[in-house]
N, C-alpha and C positions, 0 to 999 in steps of 0.2 A: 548422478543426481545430487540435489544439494538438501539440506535439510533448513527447514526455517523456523523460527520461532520470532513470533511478534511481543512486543512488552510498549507499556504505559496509557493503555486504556483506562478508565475510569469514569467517575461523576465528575462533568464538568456543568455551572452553570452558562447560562445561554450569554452569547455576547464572549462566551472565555477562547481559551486555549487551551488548547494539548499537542503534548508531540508523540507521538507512534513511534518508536521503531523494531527494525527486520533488521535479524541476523543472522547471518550464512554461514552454515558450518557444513562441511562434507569438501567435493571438486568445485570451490569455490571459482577455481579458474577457469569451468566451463561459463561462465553466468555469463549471456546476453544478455538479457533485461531483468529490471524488476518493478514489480507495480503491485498497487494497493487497491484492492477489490472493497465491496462494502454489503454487507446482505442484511434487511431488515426482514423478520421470525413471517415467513409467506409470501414474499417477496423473492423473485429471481435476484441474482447476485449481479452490480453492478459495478462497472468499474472508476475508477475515482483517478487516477492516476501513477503514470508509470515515467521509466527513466533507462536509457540503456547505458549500460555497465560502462564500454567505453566511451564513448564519447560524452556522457553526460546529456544528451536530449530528452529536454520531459515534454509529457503528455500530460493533458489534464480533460479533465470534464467540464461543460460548462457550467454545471450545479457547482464548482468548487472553484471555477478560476479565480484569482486575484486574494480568495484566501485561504487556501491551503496550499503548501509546497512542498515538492518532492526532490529528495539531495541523496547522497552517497557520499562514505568515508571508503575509499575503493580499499585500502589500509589495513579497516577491520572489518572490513565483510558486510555492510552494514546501510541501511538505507534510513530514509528519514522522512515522514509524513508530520509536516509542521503544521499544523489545525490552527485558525483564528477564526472570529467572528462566528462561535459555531451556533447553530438554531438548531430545534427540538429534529430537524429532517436530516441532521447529520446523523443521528439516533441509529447505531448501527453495530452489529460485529463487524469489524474489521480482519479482513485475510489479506497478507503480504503474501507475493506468488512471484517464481522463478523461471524464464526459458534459458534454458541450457541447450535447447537443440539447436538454434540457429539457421530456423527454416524459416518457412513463411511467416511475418510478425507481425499480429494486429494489434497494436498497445492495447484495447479495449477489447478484446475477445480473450473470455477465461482460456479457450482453447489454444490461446499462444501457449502456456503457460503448464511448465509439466511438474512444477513444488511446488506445495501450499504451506502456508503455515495454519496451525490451529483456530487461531483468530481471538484477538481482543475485543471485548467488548467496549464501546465509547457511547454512555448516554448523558445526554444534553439536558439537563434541566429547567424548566421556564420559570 
């Protein structure tokens, strides 16, 4: 397994940016993919988008196509959820998630997905 930890959530006003990211620490040379889930407090946890380790293919939501993007520094272990144009519905903890097993892989099912990280918080201000 890999160990994750998310960084640079915060207050962002509506219309801004933020960039999220996940870092890999542990058998970082098991990682098959990595994606960025999103869970509002009573709310099942949705997935936002994901990226596999090698080859580089993202996946996205339609709630976030065309402004959010998801990249990787394969180098430092490290993924990247680029936020623009955010509205009060991006309003979310953010959890960055790991498949190391290399089974069956639904980019959008948590159950791909066997590392979590703690999750950042990212709220949008109107």
């Amino acid at each position: 397994q890999v160990q994750l930890v998310e960084s640079g959530g915060g207050l962002v006003q509506a219309g801004g940016s933020v960039r999220l990211s996940c870092a890999a620490v542990g058998r970082t040379f098991s990682l098959y993919a990595v994606a960025w889930f999103r869970q509002v407090l009573g709310k099942e946890r949705e997935s936002v988008a994901a990226i596999s380790w090698s080859a580089g293919n993202t996946y996205y939501a339609d709630s976030v196509k065309g402004r959010f993007t998801i990249s990787r520094v394969n180098a430092k272990n490290t993924v990247y959820l680029q936020m623009n144009s955010l509205n009060s519905e991006d309003t979310a903890v953010y959890y960055c998630a790991a498949d190391t097993r290399r089974g069956s892989w639904n980019w959008s099912a948590s159950s791909s997905y066997d590392s979590w990280g703690p999750g950042t918080q990212v709220t949008v201000s109107s």
